[in-house]
Structures are given as structure tokens and as C-alpha cells.
FIZA-865389 format. One record per residue: x, y, z of N, C-alpha, C, CB in turn; residue in three letters; residue number from 1. Coordinates in steps of 0.05 Angstrom, whole numbers, plus 5000, padded with zeros to 4 digits. Glycine has a CB too. Example, Ala and Ser with C-alpha at 12.3 -4.5 7.8 and 13.67 -1.06 7.14 Angstrom:
! residues 2
NODE, n_east, n_north, n_up, ca_east, ca_north, ca_up, c_east, c_north, c_up, cb_east, cb_north, cb_up, residu, num
NODE, 5264, 4886, 5156, 5246, 4910, 5156, 5264, 4934, 5156, 5226, 4911, 5181, ALA, 1
NODE, 5257, 4955, 5142, 5273, 4979, 5143, 5258, 5001, 5157, 5282, 4988, 5114, SER, 2
END
This chain:
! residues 93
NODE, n_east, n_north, n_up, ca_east, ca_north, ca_up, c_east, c_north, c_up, cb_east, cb_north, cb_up, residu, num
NODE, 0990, 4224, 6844, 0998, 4198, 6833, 0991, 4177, 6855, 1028, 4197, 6826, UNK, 1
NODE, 0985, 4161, 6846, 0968, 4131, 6860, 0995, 4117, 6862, 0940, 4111, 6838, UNK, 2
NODE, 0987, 4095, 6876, 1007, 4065, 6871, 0998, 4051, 6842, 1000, 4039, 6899, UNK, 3
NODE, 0978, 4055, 6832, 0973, 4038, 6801, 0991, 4051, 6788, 0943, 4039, 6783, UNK, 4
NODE, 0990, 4079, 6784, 1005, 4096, 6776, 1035, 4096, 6768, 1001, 4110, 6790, UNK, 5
NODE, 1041, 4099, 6791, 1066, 4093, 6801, 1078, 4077, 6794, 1069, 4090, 6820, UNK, 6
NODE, 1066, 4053, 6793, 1079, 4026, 6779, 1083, 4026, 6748, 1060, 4001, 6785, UNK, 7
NODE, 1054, 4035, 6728, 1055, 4040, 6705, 1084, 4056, 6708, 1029, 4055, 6693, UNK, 8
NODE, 1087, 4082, 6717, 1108, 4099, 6708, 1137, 4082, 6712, 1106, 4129, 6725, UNK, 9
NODE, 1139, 4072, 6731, 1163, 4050, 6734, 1167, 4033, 6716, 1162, 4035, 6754, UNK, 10
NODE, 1147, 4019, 6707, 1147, 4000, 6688, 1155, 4019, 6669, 1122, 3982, 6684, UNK, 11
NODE, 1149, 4039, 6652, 1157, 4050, 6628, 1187, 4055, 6628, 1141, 4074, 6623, UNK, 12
NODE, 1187, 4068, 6655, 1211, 4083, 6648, 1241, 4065, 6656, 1209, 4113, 6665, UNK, 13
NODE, 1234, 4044, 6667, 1252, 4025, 6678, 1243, 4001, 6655, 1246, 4017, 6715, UNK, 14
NODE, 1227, 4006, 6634, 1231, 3982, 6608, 1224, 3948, 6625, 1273, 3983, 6594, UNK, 15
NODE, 1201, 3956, 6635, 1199, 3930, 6661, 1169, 3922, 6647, 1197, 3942, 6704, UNK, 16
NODE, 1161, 3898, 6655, 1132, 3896, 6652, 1118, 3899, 6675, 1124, 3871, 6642, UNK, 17
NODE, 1090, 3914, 6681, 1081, 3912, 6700, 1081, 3907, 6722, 1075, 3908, 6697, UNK, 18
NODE, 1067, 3873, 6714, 1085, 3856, 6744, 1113, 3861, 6753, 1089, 3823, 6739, UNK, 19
NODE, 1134, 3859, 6739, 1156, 3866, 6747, 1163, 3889, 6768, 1165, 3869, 6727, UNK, 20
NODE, 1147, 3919, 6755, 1146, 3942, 6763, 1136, 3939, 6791, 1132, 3960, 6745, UNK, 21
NODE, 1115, 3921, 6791, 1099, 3930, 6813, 1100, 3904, 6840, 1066, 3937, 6800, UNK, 22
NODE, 1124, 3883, 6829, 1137, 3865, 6849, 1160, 3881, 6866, 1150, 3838, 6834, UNK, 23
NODE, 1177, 3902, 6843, 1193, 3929, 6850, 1187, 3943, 6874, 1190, 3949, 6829, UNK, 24
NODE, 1164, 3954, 6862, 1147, 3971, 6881, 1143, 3969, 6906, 1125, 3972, 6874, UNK, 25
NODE, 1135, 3939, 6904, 1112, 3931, 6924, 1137, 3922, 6949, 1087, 3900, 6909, UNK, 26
NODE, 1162, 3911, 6937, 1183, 3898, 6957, 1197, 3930, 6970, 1212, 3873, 6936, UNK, 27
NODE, 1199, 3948, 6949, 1209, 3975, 6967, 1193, 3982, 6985, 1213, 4001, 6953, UNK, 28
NODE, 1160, 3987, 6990, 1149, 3997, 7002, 1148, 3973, 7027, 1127, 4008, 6987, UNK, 29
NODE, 1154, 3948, 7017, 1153, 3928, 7050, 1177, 3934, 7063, 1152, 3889, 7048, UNK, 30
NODE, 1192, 3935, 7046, 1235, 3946, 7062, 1225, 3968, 7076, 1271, 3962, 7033, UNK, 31
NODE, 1211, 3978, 7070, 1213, 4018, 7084, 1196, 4014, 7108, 1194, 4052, 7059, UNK, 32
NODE, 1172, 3996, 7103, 1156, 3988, 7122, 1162, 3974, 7152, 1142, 3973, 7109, UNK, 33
NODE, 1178, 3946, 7143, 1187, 3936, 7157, 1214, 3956, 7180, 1193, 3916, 7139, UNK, 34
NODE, 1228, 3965, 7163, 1245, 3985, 7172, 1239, 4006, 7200, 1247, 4001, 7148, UNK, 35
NODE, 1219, 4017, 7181, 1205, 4035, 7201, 1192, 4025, 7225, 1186, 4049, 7189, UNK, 36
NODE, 1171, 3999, 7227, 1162, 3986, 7238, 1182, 3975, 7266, 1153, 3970, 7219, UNK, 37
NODE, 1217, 3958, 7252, 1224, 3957, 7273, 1244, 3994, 7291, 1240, 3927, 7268, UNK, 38
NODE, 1231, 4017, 7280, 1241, 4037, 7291, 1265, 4052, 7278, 1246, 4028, 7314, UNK, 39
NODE, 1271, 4035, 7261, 1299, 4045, 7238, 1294, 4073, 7227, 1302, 4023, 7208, UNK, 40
NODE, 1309, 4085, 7212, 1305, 4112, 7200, 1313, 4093, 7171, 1329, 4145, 7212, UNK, 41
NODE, 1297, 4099, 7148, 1304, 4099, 7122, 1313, 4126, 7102, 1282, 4088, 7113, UNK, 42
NODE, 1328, 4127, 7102, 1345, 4152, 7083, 1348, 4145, 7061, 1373, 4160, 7090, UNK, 43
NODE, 1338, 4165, 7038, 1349, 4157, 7010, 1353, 4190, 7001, 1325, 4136, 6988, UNK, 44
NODE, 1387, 4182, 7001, 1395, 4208, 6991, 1387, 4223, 6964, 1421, 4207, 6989, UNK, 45
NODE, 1381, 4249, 6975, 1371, 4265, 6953, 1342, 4267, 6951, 1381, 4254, 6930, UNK, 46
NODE, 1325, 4253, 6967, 1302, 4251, 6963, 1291, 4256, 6996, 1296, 4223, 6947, UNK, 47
NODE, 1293, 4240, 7014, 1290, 4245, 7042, 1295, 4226, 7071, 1265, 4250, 7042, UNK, 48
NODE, 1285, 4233, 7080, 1280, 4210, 7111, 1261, 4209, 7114, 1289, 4215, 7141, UNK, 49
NODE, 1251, 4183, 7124, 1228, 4168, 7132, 1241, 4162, 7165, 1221, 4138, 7110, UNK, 50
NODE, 1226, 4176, 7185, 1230, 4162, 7215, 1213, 4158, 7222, 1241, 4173, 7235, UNK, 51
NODE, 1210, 4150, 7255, 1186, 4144, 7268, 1189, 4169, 7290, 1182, 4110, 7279, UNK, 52
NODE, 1165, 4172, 7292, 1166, 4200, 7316, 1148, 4183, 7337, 1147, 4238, 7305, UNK, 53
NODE, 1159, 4184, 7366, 1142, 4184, 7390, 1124, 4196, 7393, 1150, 4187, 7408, UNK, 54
NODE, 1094, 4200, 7396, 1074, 4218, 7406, 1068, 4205, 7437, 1048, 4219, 7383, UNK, 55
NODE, 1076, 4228, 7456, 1070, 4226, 7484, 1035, 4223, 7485, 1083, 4254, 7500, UNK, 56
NODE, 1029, 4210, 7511, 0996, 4204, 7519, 0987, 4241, 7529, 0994, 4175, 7555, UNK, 57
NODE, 0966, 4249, 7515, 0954, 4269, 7521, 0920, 4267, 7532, 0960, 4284, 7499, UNK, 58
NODE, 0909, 4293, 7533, 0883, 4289, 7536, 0881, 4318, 7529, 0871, 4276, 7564, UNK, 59
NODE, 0860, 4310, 7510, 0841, 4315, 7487, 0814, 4322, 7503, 0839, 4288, 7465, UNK, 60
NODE, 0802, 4346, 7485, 0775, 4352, 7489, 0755, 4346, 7464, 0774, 4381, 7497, UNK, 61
NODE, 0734, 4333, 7474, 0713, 4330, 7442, 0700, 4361, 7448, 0681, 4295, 7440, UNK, 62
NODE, 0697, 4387, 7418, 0687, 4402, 7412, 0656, 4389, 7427, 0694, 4407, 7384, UNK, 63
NODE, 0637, 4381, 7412, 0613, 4380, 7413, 0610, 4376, 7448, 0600, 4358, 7392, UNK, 64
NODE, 0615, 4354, 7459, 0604, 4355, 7487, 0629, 4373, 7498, 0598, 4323, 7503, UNK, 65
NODE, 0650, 4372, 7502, 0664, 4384, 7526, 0688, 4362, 7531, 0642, 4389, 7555, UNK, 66
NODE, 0673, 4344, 7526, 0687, 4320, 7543, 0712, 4315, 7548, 0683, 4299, 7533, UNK, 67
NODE, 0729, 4306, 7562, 0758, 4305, 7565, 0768, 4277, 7555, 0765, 4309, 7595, UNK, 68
NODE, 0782, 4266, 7540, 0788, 4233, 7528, 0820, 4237, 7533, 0777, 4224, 7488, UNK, 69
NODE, 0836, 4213, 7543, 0857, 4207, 7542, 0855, 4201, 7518, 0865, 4193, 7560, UNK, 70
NODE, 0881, 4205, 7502, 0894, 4193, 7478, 0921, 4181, 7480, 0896, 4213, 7458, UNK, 71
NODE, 0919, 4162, 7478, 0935, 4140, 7481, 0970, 4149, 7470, 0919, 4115, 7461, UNK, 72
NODE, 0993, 4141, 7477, 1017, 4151, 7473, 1025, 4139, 7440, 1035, 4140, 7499, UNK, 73
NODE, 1027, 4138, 7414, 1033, 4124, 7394, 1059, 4136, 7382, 1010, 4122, 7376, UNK, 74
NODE, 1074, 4115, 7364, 1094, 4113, 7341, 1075, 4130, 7317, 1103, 4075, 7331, UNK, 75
NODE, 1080, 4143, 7306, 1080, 4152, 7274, 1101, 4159, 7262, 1063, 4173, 7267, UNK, 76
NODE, 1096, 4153, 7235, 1118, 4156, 7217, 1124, 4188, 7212, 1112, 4141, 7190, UNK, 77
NODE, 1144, 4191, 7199, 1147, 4222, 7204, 1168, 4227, 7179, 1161, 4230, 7239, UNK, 78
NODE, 1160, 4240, 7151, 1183, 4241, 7129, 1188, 4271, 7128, 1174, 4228, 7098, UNK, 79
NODE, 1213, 4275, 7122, 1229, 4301, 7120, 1237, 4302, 7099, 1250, 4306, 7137, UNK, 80
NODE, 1241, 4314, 7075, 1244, 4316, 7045, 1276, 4330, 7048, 1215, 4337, 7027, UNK, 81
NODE, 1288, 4315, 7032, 1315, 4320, 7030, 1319, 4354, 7011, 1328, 4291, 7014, UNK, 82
NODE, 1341, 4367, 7013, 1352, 4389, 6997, 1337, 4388, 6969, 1385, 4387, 6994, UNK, 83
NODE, 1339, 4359, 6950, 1345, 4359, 6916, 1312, 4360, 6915, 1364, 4324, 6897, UNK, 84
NODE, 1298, 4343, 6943, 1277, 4345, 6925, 1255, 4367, 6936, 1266, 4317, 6921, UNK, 85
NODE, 1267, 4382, 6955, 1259, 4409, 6959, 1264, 4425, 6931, 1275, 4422, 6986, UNK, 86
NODE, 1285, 4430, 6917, 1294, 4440, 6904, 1281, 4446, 6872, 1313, 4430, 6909, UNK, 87
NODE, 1280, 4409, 6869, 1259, 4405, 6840, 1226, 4406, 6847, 1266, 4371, 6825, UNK, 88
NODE, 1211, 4412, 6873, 1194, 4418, 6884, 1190, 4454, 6873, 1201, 4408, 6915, UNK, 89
NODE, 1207, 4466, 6879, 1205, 4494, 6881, 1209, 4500, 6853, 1225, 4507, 6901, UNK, 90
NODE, 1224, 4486, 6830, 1233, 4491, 6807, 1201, 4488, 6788, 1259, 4468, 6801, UNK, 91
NODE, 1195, 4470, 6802, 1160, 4465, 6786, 1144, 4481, 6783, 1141, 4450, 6798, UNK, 92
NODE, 1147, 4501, 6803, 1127, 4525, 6803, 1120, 4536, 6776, 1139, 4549, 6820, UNK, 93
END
């Protein structure tokens, strides 16, 4: 499922029009963004956590030459899927 997607299915099932669905959409994914951005954890029970993980500065080899490259220390996001939706995950099978 896409974000066009996503929105159609919101819009249906939330009885929304489109735009509506996807002003919805579009303001949850800036809250979670922003959130994360300033370092916050976003939790939505039953479904998961969204954090940010530290990645320490390493050094990296490129396969083809050998070469040795520092890689720089970065933030990434990092989601952990809660119990329910492990659960209806495994039920799908």
C-alpha cells in the first residue's frame, strides 16, 4: 500500500472525501515527523513505536577497490511493532 492508497482507504472507511482523508493523512505523518525530528518517541498503542536510533561514526570498506571511507555518525528512525499488530500480522498467514 502506497500513500495514494492509503488515503483512498481512509477516505472510504472514515466516510471522508479525499482531500479530507489525505489533509488527515498528510497532518499525521508531519506530527510523527516533526516528533521524531525533534528526538521524541511516537507511540501508538497497539500498533507500535517510532524512535530515533543513534548510529555511531564507523569506517567502512568499498568491496570493489578495498578502500577504507569514514561514515559519518547519523540519527535514523527506528519502528518496533507493537504485540496487536504482531499478532494480526501472524493471523494473516
Amino acid at each position: 500500500m502506497n500513500k495514494t492508497e492509503m488515503i483512498a482507504k481512509v477516505a472510504k472507511d472514515a466516510g471522508l472525501t479525499k482531500d479530507q482523508a489525505s489533509k488527515a493523512v498528510n497532518a499525521v505523518l508531519d506530527s510523527m515527523t516533526d516528533a521524531l525530528a525533534a528526538g521524541e518517541k511516537v507511540q501508538i498503542i497497539g500498533f507500535g513505536t517510532f524512535s530515533v536510533k543513534a548510529c555511531a561514526e564507523k569506517v567502512a570498506r568499498i568491496p570493489k577497490t578495498g578502500e577504507k571511507k569514514v561514515v559519518p555518525a547519523t540519527k535514523r528512525p527506528k519502528f518496533t511493532a507493537g504485540q496487536a499488530l504482531k499478532d494480526a500480522v501472524a493471523k494473516a498467514k
